[in-house]
C-alpha positions as CSV (number, residue, x, y, z in Angstrom):
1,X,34.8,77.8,120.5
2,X,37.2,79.6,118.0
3,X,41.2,79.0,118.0
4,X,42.8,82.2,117.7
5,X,45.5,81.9,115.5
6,X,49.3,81.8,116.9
7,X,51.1,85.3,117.6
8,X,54.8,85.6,116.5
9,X,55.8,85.3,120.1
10,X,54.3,81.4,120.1
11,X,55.4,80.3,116.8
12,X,58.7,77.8,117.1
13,X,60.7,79.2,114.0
14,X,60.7,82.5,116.4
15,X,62.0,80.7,119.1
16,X,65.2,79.5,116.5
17,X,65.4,82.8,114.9
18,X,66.5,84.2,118.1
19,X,69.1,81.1,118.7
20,X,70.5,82.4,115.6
21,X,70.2,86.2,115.8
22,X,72.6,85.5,119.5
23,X,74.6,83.0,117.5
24,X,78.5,84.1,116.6
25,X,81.0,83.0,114.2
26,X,83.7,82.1,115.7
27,X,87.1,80.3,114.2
28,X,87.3,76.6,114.6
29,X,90.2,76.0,116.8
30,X,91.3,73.1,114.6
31,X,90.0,73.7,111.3
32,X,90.3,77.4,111.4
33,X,87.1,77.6,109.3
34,X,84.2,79.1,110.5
35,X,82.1,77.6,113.9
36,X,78.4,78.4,115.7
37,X,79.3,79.6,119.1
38,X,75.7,78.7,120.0
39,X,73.7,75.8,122.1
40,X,72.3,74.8,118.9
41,X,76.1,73.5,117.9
42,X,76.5,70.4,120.6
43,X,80.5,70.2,119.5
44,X,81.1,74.0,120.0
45,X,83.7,75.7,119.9
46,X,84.4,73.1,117.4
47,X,82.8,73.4,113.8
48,X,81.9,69.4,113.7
49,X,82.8,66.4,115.8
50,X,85.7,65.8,113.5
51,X,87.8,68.9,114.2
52,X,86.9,68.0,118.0
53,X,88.1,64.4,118.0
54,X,91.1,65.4,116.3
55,X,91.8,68.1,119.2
56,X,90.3,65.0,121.8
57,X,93.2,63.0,120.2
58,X,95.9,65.1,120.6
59,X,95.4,65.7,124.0
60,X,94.9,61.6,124.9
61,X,98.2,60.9,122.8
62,X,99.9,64.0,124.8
63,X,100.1,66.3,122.1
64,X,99.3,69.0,123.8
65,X,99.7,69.5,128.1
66,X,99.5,72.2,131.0
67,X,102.8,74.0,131.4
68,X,104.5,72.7,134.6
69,X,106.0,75.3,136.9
70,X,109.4,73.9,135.7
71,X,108.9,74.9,132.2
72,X,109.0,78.6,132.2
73,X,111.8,80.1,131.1
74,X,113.0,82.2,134.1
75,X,114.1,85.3,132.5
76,X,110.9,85.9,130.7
77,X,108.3,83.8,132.9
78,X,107.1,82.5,129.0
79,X,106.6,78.7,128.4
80,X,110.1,77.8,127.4
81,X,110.0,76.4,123.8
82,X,112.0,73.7,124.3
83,X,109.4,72.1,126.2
84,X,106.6,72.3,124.0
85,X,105.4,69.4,122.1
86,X,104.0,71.2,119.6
């Protein structure tokens, strides 16, 4: 019995060329330098798990938070500055 040899469709490097092709750049939200927005990048939208511990870290140390009801300023219905942390 013969092998036949593998057609494009069964060859692995197609099966990451077409992870790539639907890949995007996007803009790291920390870093602002360029990110994979694929399932091949575990720490997307991040760029690298750096830039998404930093962002982990400034939520646990209450850099950022959800606007509260309370702090919208009434005349605009905007996030009232004042109340920002950052």
């Amino acid at each position: 019995m013969t092998r036949r040899p593998k057609t494009p469709a069964e060859t692995p490097s197609t099966a990451t060329d077409r992870a790539t092709s639907s890949a995007r750049i996007v803009s790291c939200p920390q870093c602002h330098g360029d990110s994979v927005y694929a399932p091949s990048n575990p720490y997307r939208p991040f760029c690298s798990r750096r830039c998404k511990d930093i962002d982990f870290g400034a939520w646990a140390d209450e850099s950022f938070r959800v606007a509260e009801r309370g702090d919208t300023d009434p005349d605009t219905g905007l996030p009232d500055a004042s109340s920002r942390l950052q």
